[in-house]
N, C-alpha and C positions, 0 to 999 in steps of 0.2 A: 664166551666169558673171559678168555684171556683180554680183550682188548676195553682199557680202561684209560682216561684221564682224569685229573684233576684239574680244576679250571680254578684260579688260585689268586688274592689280590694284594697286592702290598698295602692297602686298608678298607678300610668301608668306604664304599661312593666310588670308587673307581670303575666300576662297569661293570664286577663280575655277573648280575643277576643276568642281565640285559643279553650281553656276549653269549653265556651259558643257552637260555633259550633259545638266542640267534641260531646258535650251533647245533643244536636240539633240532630245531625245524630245518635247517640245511640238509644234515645228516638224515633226516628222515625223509627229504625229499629226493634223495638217491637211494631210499628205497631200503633205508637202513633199518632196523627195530632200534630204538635207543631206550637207556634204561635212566633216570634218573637219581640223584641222590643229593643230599643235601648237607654238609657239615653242621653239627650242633642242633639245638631247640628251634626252630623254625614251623610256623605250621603255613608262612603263606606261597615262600617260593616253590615248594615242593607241588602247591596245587596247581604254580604254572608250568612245572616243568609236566606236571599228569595231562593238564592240559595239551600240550604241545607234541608229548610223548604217545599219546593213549597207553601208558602204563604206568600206573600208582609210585608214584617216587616216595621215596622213603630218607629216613633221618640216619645220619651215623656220628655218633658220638661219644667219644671214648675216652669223656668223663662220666657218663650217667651208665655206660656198660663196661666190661670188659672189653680186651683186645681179642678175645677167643668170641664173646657175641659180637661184635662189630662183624669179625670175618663172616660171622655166620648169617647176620642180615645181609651181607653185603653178597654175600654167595647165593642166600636166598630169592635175593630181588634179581640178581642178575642173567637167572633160569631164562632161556632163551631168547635173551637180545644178541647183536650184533657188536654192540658197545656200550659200556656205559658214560653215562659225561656224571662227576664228581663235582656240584658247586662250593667252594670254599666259604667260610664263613669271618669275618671282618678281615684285618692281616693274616696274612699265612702264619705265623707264628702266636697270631692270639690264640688264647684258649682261657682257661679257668685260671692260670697262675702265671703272672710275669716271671715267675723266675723258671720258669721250664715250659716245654711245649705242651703238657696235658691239655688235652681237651682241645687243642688246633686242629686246624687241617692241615700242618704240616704231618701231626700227630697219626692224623688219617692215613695222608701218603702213606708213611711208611710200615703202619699195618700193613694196607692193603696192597707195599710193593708197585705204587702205582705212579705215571710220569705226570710230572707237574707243567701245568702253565698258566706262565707268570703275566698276570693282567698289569701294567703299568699306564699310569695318567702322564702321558706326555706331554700333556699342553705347557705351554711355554719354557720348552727345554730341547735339548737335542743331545750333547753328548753326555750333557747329564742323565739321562737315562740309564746308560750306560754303567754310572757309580751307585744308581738305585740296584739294577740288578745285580751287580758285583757284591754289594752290601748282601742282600739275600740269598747270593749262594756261598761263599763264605761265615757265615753266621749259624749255619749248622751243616755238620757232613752226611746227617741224615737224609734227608729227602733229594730228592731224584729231577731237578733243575731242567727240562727235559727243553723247552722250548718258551719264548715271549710272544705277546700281544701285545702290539701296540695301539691306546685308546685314546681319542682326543686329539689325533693328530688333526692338522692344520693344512695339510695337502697332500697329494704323492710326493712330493721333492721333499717334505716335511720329514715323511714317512720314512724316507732313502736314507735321509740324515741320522735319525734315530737308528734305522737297522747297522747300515754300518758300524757304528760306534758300538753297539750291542755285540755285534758277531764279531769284531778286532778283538773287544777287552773280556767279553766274556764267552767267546768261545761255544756260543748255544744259536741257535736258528732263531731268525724272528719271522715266525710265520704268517702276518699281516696285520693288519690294521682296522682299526675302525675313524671316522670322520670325527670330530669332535662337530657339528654341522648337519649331521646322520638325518635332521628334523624327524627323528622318533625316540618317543619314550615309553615306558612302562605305564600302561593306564591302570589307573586305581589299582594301586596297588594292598589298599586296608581294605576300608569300609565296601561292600558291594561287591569286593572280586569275586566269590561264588555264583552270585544270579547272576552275573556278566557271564561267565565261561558258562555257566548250565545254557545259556542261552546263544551261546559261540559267537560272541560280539565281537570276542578279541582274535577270531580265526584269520580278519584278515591282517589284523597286525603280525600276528605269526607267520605268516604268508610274506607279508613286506620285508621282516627283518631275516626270515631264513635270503630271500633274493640279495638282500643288503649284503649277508655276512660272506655267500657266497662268490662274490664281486673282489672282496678286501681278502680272503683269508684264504689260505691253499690248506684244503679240504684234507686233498691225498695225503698231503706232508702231514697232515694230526691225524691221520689215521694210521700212520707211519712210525710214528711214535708215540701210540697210543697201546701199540701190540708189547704185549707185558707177561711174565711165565704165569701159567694158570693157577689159580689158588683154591687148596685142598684143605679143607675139614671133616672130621670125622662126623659120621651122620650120629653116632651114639647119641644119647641125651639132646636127641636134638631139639629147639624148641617148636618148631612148625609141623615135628612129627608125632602123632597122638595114636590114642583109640577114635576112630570111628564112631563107635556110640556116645550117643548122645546121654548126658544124666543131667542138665540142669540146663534151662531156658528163659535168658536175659535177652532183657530190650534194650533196644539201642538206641539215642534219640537222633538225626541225623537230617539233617537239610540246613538251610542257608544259617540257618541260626546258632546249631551246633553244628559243628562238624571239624574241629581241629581232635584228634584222634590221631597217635602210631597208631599205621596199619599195623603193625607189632603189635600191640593190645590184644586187637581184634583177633587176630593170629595165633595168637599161644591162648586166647581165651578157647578158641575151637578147638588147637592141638588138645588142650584137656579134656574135652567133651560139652563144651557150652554148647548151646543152636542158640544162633543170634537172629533178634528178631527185630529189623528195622521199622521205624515211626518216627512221625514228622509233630513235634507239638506247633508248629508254624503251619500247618495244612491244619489244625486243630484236631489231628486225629488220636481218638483216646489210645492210652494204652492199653497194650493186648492184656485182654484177661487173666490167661490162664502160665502168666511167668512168674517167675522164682528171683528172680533180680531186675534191676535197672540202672542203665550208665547214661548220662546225661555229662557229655564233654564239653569243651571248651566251645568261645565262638563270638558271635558277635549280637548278642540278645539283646544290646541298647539299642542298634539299629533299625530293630523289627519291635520295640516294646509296645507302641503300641497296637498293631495286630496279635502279639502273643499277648499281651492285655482282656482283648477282647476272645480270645480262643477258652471260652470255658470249660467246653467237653473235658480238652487235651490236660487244663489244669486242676480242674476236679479230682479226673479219674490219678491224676500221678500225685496228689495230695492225698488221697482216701488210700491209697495204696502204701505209700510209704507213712500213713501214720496207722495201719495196720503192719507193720512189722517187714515191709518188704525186703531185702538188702540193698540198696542203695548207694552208687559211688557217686558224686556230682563235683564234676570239675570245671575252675575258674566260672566259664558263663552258666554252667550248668550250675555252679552254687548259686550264683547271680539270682537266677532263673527263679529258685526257688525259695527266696528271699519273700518279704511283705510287698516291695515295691522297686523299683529303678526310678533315680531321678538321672535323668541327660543333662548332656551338658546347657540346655537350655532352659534349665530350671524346672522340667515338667516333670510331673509322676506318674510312673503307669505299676498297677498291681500286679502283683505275680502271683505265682502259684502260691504262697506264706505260710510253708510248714519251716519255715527259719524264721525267728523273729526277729525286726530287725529290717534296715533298708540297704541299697546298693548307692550310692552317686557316684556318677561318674564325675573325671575333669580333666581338664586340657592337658595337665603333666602324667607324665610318666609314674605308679604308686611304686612299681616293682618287678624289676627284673631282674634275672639271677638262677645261677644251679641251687638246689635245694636236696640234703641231704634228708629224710624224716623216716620220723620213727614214732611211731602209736602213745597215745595216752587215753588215758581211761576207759580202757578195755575195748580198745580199736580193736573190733574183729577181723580188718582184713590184712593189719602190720602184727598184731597181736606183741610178740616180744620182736619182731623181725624190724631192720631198716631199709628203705628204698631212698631211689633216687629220681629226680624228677626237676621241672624248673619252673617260675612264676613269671609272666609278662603280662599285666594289668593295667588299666588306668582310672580303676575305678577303688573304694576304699566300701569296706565292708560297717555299719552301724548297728550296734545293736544297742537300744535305746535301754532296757531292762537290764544291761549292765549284766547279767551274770549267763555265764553258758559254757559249757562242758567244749573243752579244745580237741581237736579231729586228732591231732599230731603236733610232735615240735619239729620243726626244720631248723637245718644249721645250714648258713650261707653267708658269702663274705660280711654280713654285716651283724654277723654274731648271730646265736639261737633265739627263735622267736617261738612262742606258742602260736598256734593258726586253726583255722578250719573251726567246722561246726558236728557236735558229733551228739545223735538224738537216736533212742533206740537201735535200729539198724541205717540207719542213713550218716555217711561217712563224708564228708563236704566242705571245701575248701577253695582257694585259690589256686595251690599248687598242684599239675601236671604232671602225673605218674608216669613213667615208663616200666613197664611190667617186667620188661627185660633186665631191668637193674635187681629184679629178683621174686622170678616168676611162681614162688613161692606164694604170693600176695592171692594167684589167682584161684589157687589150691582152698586157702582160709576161705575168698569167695565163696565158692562153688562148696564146700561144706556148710556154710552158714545158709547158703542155697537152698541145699538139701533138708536141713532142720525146719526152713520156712516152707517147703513145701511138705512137710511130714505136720506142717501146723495148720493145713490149710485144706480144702477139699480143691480140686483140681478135672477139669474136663482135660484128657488125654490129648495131644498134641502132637503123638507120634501119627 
């Protein structure tokens, strides 16, 4: 666990995702365990780096958590690898607030005491590089500057150029390159990435760019300076450590259509005693009988609408169910989901499950993205008086033709407090994206209101 980097970009599009994987499957082809992780709200790199890793990569983010749970997921994921690789998220220095680092992966680094490297787009420069990186270590004396990558370069002599000037003025190692010419990229990166990887289409691309990066990049030298002093937290109050016993049993809906979830969720749902009970409403299989809750997360329900359309079992039974009182969380797609209908961006309608009155459309632009502070209104059972933190990335806009309906939560985000979500008996349902860790109190209100619905219901035993 001591051996970590940070893989780090001076903005978006410079190659961190790409590089990160690269190095991902390098590392693992010397036989290494690698652990992944990802800075900020992200649900799709983290599925490549699971991909590429064979071990569930996780989110670190330390504006939606503390700097005491950062260490703590970060400690928890990293139980028996080799190394982990840290992907950074747009500049090193963005984060939630231009006037300070919160919420960066500079911010990350120096929680986690971990060495940086600095991804640079070299194309059409060469000593100039040199004043890019100068600029980024200077500009804060926090983070730990450890070593550059140079991307885009233009040749080896290209390369020699850039390093040079690098190692004169700034004094750090430039431990290789990648081609701007590479003739590889990132396939499908949105729509479809799940049934690709379930179906290991992308294994030989993984295969091709671990050989690539091994070629351009000196392995030993970032494992070199990847070796970092080990980092200790106290187990007390841990969140991944629980009882055993199981007292309330939630379903999980989970295949190509949902599936964006922190593994965190999941995690401190069990640490308290849930048993989780995965189902697919895209295979049309109903929901199990005999549960006490139901989570329906985020994902990608426009692109499959019409076979979840046609999946009736799966939408009967989780309609019948939550309009008998189930508890109920459904996020982003999972709200979607359970809408009257989805229109695509091609103008079609397909039914949904329609215990939300009210349609989805999708469209081409972006509706919202952003951290989101929230906090319960009208007798949210699972915020009650409490606040979380969580984030929105959609591109669809919510209709509710009937004009009136009871709001899930209010959320404060840069663009002021907005009322949001849909909140109907026990079903709590929204656009925004919980993380339970911002205050895992939430899962506690759960799992009691759990408990109520099963003291209302008669129940075949499941132990």
């Amino acid at each position: 666990m001591g051996r970590r980097i940070v893989i780090a970009g001076t903005g978006s599009g410079v190659g961190k995702t790409t590089l990160t994987i690269g190095i991902m499957a390098a590392l693992r082809k010397k036989g290494l365990a690698v652990q992944g992780f990802k800075c900020g709200p992200d649900y799709i790199d983290p599925t490549y780096h699971t991909a590429v890793t064979k071990r569930v990569s996780r989110n670190l983010d330390s504006w939606m958590l503390t700097k005491e749970r950062v260490m703590e997921v970060f400690i928890h994921g990293s139980q028996g690898s080799d190394i982990s690789v840290i992907e950074g998220v747009m500049g090193f220095y963005d984060g939630k607030n231009p006037e300070s680092n919160e919420g960066s992966t500079a911010e990350i680094s120096m929680i986690l005491k971990s060495p940086v490297i600095l991804v640079v787009n070299c194309e059409s420069m060469a000593r100039s590089a040199a004043a890019i990186v100068k600029g980024f270590q200077m500009f804060s004396d926090g983070p730990k500057l450890a070593a550059v990558i140079a991307n885009k370069v233009g040749s080896e002599g290209h390369y020699q150029l850039v390093k040079k000037a690098i190692e004169q003025e700034c004094k750090v190692p430039v431990i290789g390159y990648v081609k701007r010419d590479m003739d590889i990229e990132i396939p499908e990166r949105h729509l479809g990435l799940i049934p690709s990887i379930e179906r290991g289409e992308l294994e030989p691309f993984f295969e091709k760019l671990g050989d690539l990066i091994t070629e351009t990049i000196d392995l030993d030298k970032l494992l070199e300076i990847a070796e970092a002093e080990p980092l200790k937290i106290s187990e007390t109050g841990s969140l991944f450590i629980g009882s055993k016993e199981k007292i309330a049993k939630i379903a999980v809906a989970r295949d190509a259509a949902f599936n964006f979830y922190y593994p965190e969720n999941l995690e401190i749902m069990e640490a308290k005693g849930v048993k989780l009970v995965y189902f697919s409403p895209l295979k049309d299989e109903e929901l199990p009988s005999d549960v006490e809750g139901l989570y329906i997360g985020g994902g990608f329900p426009e692109e499959f609408a019409y076979k979840l359309e046609g999946n009736e079992k799966a939408k009967h039974s989780i309609k019948r169910a939550i309009e008998n009182g189930l508890p109920t969380l459904a996020e982003c797609g999972g709200f979607m989901y359970l809408t009257e209908s989805i229109e695509t961006t091609d103008k079609k309608q397909y039914k949904m499950v329609g215990v939300i009155p009210g349609k989805v459309k999708m469209q081409q632009s972006l509706a919202a993205l952003g951290y989101r502070e929230i906090r319960g209104l009208n007798s949210n059972y699972l915020l009650s008086d409490l606040t979380a933190r969580g984030h929105e990335f959609h591109y669809s806009t919510y209709q509710n033709l009937e004009g009136n309906r009871l709001h899930a939560y209010e959320t404060r985000g840069m663009r002021g407090v907005n009322k949001e979500g849909y909140l109907t008996q026990n079903l709590v349902a929204g656009y925004t994206h919980f993380h339970f860790a911002s205050n895992p109190a939430v899962v506690d209100n759960w799992i009691r209101k759990c408990l109520q619905y099963k003291k209302s219901v008669s129940f075949i035993s499941f132990e």
